[in-house]
C-alpha positions in Angstrom: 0.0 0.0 0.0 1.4 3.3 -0.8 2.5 5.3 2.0 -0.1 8.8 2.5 1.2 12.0 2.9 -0.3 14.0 5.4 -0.2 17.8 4.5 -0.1 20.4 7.6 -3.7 21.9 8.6 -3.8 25.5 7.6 -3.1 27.8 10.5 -5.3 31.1 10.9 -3.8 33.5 13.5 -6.5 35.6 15.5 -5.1 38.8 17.0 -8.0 41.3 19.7 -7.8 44.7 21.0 -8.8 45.1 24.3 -8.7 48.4 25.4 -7.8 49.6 29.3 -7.7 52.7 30.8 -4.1 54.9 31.8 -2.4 55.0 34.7 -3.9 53.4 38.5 -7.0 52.4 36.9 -5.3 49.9 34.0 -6.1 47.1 36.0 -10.0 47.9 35.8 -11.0 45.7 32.7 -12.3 42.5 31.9 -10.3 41.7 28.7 -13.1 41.8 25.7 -16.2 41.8 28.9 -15.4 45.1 29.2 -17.7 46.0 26.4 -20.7 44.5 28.5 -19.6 46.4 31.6 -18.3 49.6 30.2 -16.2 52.0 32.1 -18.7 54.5 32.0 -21.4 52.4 33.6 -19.1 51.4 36.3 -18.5 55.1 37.2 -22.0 55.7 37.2 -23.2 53.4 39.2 -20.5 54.5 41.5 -21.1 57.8 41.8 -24.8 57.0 42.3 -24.0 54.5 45.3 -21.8 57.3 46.6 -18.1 55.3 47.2 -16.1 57.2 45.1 -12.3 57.8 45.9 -11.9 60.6 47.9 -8.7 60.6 46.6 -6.9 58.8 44.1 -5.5 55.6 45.2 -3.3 52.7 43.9 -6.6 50.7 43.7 -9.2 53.2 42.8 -12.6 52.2 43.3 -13.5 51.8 39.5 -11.1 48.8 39.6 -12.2 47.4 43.1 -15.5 46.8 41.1 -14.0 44.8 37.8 -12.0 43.1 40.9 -14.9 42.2 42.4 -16.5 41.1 39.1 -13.2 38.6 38.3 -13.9 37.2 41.8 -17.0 35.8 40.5 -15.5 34.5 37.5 -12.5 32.7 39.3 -14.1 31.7 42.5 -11.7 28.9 43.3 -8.8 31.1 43.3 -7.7 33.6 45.9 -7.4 37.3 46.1 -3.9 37.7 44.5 -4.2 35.4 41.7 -7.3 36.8 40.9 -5.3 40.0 40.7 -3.2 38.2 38.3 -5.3 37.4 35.9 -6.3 41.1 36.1 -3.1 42.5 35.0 -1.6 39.1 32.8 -1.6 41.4 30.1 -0.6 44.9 31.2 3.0 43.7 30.1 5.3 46.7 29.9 2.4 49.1 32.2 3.5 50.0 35.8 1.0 47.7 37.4 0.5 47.9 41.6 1.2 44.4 43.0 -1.2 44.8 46.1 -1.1 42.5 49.6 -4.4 40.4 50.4 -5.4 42.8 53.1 -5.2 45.8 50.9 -7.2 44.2 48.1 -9.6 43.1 51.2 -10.5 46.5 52.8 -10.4 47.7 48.9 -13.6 45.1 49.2 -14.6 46.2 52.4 -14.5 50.1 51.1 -17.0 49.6 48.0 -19.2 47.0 49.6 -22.3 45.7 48.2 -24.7 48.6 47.0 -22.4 49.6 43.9 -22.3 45.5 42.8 -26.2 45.4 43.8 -26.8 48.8 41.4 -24.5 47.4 38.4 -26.8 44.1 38.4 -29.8 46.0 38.5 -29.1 47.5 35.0 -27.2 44.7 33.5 -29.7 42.0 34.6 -32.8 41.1 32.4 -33.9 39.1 28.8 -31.8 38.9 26.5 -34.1 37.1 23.6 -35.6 38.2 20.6 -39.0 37.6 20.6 -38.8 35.3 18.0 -36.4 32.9 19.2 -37.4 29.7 19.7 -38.2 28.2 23.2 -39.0 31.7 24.7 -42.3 32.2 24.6 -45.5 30.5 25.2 -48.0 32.3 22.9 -48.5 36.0 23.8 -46.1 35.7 27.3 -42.5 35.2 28.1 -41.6 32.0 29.5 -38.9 31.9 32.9 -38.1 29.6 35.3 -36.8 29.7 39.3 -33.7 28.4 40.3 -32.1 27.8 43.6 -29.2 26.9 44.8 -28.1 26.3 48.8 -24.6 25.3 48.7 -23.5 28.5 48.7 -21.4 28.4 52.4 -20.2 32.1 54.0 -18.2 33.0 57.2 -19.4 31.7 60.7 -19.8 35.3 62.1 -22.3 36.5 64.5 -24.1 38.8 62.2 -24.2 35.4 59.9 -25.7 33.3 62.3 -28.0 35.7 63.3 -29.5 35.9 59.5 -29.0 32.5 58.5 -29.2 30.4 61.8 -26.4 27.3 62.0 -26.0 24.5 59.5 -26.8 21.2 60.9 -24.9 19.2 58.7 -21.6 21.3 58.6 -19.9 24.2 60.3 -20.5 27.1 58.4 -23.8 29.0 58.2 -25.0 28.6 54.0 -27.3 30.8 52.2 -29.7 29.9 49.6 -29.9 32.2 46.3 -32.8 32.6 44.0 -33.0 33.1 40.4 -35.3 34.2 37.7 -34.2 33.0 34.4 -35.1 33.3 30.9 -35.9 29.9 29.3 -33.8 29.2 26.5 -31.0 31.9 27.3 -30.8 31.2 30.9 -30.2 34.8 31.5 -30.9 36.3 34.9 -33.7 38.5 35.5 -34.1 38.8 39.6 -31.9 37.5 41.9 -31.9 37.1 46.1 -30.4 35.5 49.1 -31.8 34.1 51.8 -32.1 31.5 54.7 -32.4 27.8 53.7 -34.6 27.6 55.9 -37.2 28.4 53.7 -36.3 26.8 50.8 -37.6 26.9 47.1 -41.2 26.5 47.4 -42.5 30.8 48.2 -41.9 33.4 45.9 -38.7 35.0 46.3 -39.4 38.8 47.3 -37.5 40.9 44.1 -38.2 37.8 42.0 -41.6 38.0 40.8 -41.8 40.9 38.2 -41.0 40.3 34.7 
């Protein structure tokens, strides 16, 4: 049998642009995501929830918040490789290189309302109405879903909320979606005690 000869596969080469801002607040991107959560918007909802820098800082608030954001997209990771992947590609950019307790009270600073406010606008349906598997006739079709693995500190003010776990020792909180069928994309969201479970409507979770 003659021997084959195998030619090479053709190689295509795909180059992207991701743009970042100058200076201290470089490190406030999420590579091409940034398009989705915009610098403007970020400052926005910042000024609106009031945590602005008083002053400008190595880790200005506008990049506390894409920080925050990367936590949720490398959650098995801790804070300073998280900051890593922040600033893998600011080669040749003075980058800060920040301790775990600053990049913690940098968390501690914004808190929760600017986070809350950015999913606020963000959230919602993202289908056309003539997608398939959206709809149901005339009305838009969603669908709860829960999850109440989700394990946080064992603090006083935790307990308090959330009472103890009985089958471990941290207290867990249950979260609550309203997806879209078909996209899966989040309309409403909350926490809450297991305690109560899937079964009543989730407060913030029932208007379409």
């Amino acid at each position: 049998m003659p021997g084959h000869c195998v030619l090479p596969s053709p190689l295509a080469t795909i180059t992207r642009t991701v743009t970042v801002a100058a200076g201290r607040f470089a490190p406030g991107h999420l590579g091409e995501l940034t398009a989705i959560v915009p610098f403007e918007l970020v400052d926005a909802v910042l000024s609106e929830t009031r945590v602005v820098q008083r002053r400008l800082r190595d880790l200005p608030s506008r990049v506390g918040v894409y920080f925050l954001l990367a936590m949720c997209m490398f959650p098995e990771v801790g804070y300073r490789l998280v900051w890593a992947k922040l600033t893998a590609g600011l080669s040749g950019m003075p980058v800060v290189r920040p301790s775990t307790k600053a990049l913690r009270d940098l968390r501690r600073r914004l808190g929760s309302a600017p986070v809350r406010a950015l999913f606020e606008v963000l959230a919602g349906p993202l289908a056309r109405p003539t997608m398939p598997g959206v709809r149901f006739g005339p009305y838009r079709t969603v669908s709860f879903d829960g999850c109440s693995s989700i394990k946080v500190p064992d603090s006083e003010r935790n307990r308090g909320w959330l009472g103890r776990c009985p089958h471990g020792g941290y207290p867990q909180v249950e979260l609550m979606t309203l997806v879209e069928t078909g996209t899966r994309a989040v309309i409403a969201a909350v926490f809450g005690p297991t305690r109560e479970g899937e079964t009543p409507t989730p407060p913030g979770c029932c208007t379409i």
